[in-house]
C-alpha positions in Angstrom: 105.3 120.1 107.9 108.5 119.2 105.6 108.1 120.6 102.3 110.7 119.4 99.6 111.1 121.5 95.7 112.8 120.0 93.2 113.4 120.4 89.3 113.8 117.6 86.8 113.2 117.1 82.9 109.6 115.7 83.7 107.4 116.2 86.1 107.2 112.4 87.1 111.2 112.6 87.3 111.0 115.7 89.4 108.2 114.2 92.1 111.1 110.9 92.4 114.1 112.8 93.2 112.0 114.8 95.6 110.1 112.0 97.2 113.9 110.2 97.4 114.9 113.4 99.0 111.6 113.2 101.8 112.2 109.1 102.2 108.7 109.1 101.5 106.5 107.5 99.2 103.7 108.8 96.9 101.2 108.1 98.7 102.5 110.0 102.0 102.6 113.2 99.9 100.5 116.1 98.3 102.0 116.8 94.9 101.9 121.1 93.8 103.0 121.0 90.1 105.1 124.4 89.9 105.6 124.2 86.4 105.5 121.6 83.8 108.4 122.5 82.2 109.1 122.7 78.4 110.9 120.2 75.8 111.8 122.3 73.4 113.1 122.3 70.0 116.9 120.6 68.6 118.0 121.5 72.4 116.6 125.0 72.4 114.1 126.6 75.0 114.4 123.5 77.4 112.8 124.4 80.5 112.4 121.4 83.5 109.6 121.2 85.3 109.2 121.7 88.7 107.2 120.5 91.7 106.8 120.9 95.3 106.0 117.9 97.6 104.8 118.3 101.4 104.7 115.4 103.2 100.9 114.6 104.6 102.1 113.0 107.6 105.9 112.2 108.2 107.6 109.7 110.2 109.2 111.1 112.9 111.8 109.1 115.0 110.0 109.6 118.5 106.6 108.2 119.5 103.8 110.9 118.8 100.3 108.9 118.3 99.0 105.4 119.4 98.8 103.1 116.6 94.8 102.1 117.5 92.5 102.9 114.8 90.2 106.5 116.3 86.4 104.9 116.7 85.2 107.7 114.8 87.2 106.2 111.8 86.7 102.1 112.3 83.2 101.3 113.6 83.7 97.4 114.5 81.5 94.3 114.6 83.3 92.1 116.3 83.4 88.5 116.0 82.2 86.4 119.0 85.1 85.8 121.7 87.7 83.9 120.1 91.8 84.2 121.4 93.5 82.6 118.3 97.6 82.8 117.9 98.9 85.0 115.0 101.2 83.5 113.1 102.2 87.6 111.8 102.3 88.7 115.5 103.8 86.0 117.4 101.4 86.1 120.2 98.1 86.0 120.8 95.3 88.9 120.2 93.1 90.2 122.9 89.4 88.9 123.6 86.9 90.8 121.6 83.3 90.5 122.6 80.5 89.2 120.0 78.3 91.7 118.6 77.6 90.0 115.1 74.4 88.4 114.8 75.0 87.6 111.1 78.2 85.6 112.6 77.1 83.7 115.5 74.6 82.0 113.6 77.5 80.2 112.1 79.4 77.1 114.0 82.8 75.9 113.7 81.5 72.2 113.4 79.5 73.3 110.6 81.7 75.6 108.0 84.6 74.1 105.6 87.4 76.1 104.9 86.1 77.6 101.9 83.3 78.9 103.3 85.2 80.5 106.1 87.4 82.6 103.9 84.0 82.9 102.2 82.7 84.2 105.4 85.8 86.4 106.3 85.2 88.5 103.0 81.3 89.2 103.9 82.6 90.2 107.3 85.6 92.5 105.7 82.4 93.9 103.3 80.1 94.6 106.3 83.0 96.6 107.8 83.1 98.2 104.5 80.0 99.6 104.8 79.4 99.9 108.5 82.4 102.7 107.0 80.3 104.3 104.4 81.8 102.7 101.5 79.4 101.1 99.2 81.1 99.8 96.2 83.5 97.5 98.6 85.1 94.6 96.0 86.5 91.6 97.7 88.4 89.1 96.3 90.8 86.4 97.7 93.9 84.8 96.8 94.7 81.2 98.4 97.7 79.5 99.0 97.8 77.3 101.3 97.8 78.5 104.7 98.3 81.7 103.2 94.7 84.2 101.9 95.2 87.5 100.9 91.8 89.4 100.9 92.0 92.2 97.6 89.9 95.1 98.5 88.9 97.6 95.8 87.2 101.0 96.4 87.3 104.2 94.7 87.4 105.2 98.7 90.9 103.5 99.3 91.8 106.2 101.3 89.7 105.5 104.0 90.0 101.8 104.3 94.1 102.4 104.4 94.1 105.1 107.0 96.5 107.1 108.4 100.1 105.3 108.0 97.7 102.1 107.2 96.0 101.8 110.9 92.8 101.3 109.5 93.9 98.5 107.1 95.9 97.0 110.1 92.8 96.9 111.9 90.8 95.2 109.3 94.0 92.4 108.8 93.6 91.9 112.4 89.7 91.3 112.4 90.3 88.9 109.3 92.7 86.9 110.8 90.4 86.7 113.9 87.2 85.7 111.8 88.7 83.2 109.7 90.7 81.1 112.1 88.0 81.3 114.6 85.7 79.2 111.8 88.2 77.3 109.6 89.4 73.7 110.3 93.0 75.0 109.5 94.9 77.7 110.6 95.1 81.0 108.3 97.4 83.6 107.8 95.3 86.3 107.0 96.8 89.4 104.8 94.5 92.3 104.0 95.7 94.4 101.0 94.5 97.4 98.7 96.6 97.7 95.9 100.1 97.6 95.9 99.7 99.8 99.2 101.5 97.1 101.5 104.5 97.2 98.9 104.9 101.4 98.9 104.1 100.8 102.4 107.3 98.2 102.7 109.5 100.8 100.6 108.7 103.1 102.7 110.3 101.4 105.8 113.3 100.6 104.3 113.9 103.9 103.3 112.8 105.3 107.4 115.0 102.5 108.3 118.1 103.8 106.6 117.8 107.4 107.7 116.7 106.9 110.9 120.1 104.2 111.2 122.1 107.1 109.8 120.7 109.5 112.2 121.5 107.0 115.2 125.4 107.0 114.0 125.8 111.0 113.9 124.5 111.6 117.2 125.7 108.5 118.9 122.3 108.5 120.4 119.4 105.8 120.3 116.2 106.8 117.4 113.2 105.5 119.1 110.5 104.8 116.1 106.5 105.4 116.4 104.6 102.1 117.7 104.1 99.6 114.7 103.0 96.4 113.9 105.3 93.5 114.6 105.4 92.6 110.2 106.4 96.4 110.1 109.1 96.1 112.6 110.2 93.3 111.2 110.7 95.1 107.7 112.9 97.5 109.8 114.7 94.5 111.6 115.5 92.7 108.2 116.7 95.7 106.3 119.2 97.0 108.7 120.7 93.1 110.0 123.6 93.4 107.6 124.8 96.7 109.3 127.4 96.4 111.7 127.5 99.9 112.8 124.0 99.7 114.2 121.7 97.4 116.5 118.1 97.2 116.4 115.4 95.9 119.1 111.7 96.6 120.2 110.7 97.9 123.5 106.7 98.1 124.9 103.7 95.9 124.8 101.0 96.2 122.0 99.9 98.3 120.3 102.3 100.5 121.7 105.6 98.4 120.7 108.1 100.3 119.2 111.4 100.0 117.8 114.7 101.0 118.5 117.9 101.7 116.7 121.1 102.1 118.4 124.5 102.9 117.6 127.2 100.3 118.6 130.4 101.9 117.1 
């Protein structure tokens, strides 16, 4: 498990060199304040502060895990069978069989828009609590084709997931649900916090190292399976490097990415 020390005049100062030094972001990390450090007095008996980081689960260049959501973690109600095209994905999701009573009774003939994303956020709050989590907040943001569903918890934890599977999973159902009952096609983004952002940073910092990495060895970095949105975060932030190539390889959920020297 990489482990990172570093000193700095503050302890917040200290965790941001040493989460620039692990590519990570805080919410990847356990943070171990060492020491807090002093301020002193006219420049006298300064003392930094230290702190030790230790990454919670770090991305590694080679696949390790499938990106699928554990059943123990996610238990789903599905939507009846629907086979809608993501607009995110490019391609079209697998069937998944209809277990919700609460959503067959609803018809496609007989729900407006509004009601739909209406409907999606019941559904995102019975998954909520099919979870354990009780004080589930949803909100929703519209613009156009665009909703963004706001989740709040004190358990955001869970609902995020490992490296975000579980909030993935829930995206995915939402997009499902509300296209499969609204007259217009949705693009449906699932968020908790600023988590997608950190989440974004995150990638673009993996993206660099792992692009460096790929120039020293002269050998191809093959990243963990991700979503396509993720891939493409990885895609966009290396295109202006001419020292480097990027594609994807495998079939979901198993796609992956691939970085490869061309110098």
């Amino acid at each position: 498990m990489k482990k990172v020390t570093r000193r700095g005049p503050t302890v917040e100062l200290a965790i941001t060199s040493a989460l620039a030094e692990l590519g990570a972001t805080r919410d990847e990390v356990n943070v171990e304040v060492n020491d807090k450090g002093k301020k002193g007095f006219l420049g006298f008996g300064v003392k930094e502060a230290e702190v030790t980081l230790t990454m919670i689960s770090v991305n590694e260049p080679f696949v390790t895990e499938e990106v699928a959501v554990p059943k123990e973690e996610l238990k789903i109600i599905e939507p009846e069978k629907v086979d809608v095209q993501l607009d995110m994905d490019e391609e079209k999701t697998s069937e998944l069989p209809g277990k919700s009573e609460e959503l067959e009774k609803v018809r496609e003939k007989d729900i407006s828009d509004e009601a739909a994303i209406e409907k999606t956020a019941q559904y995102l709050k019975m998954m909520a609590v099919e979870m354990g989590i009780e004080d589930i907040q949803v909100s929703q943001v519209i613009d156009g084709k665009y909703v963004t569903f706001h989740l709040e918890s004190d358990k955001a934890a869970i609902l995020i997931g490992k490296r975000g599977q579980t909030l993935n999973a829930l995206q995915q159902l939402a997009q499902l649900v509300a296209n499969k009952f609204s007259n217009e096609f949705k693009v449906v983004r699932v968020e908790i916090g600023d988590y997608r952002e950190r989440r974004e940073q995150s990638l673009q910092l993996l993206a660099d190292r792992m692009a460096d990495k790929a120039v020293r060895s002269g050998r191809k970095v093959q990243l963990e399976p991700m979503p396509s949105y993720e891939r493409k975060v990885i895609h966009h932030t290396l295109s202006n490097r001419p020292d480097i190539e990027t594609y994807s390889e495998g079939s979901d959920p198993y796609r992956y990415l691939v970085i490869q020297s061309i110098r």
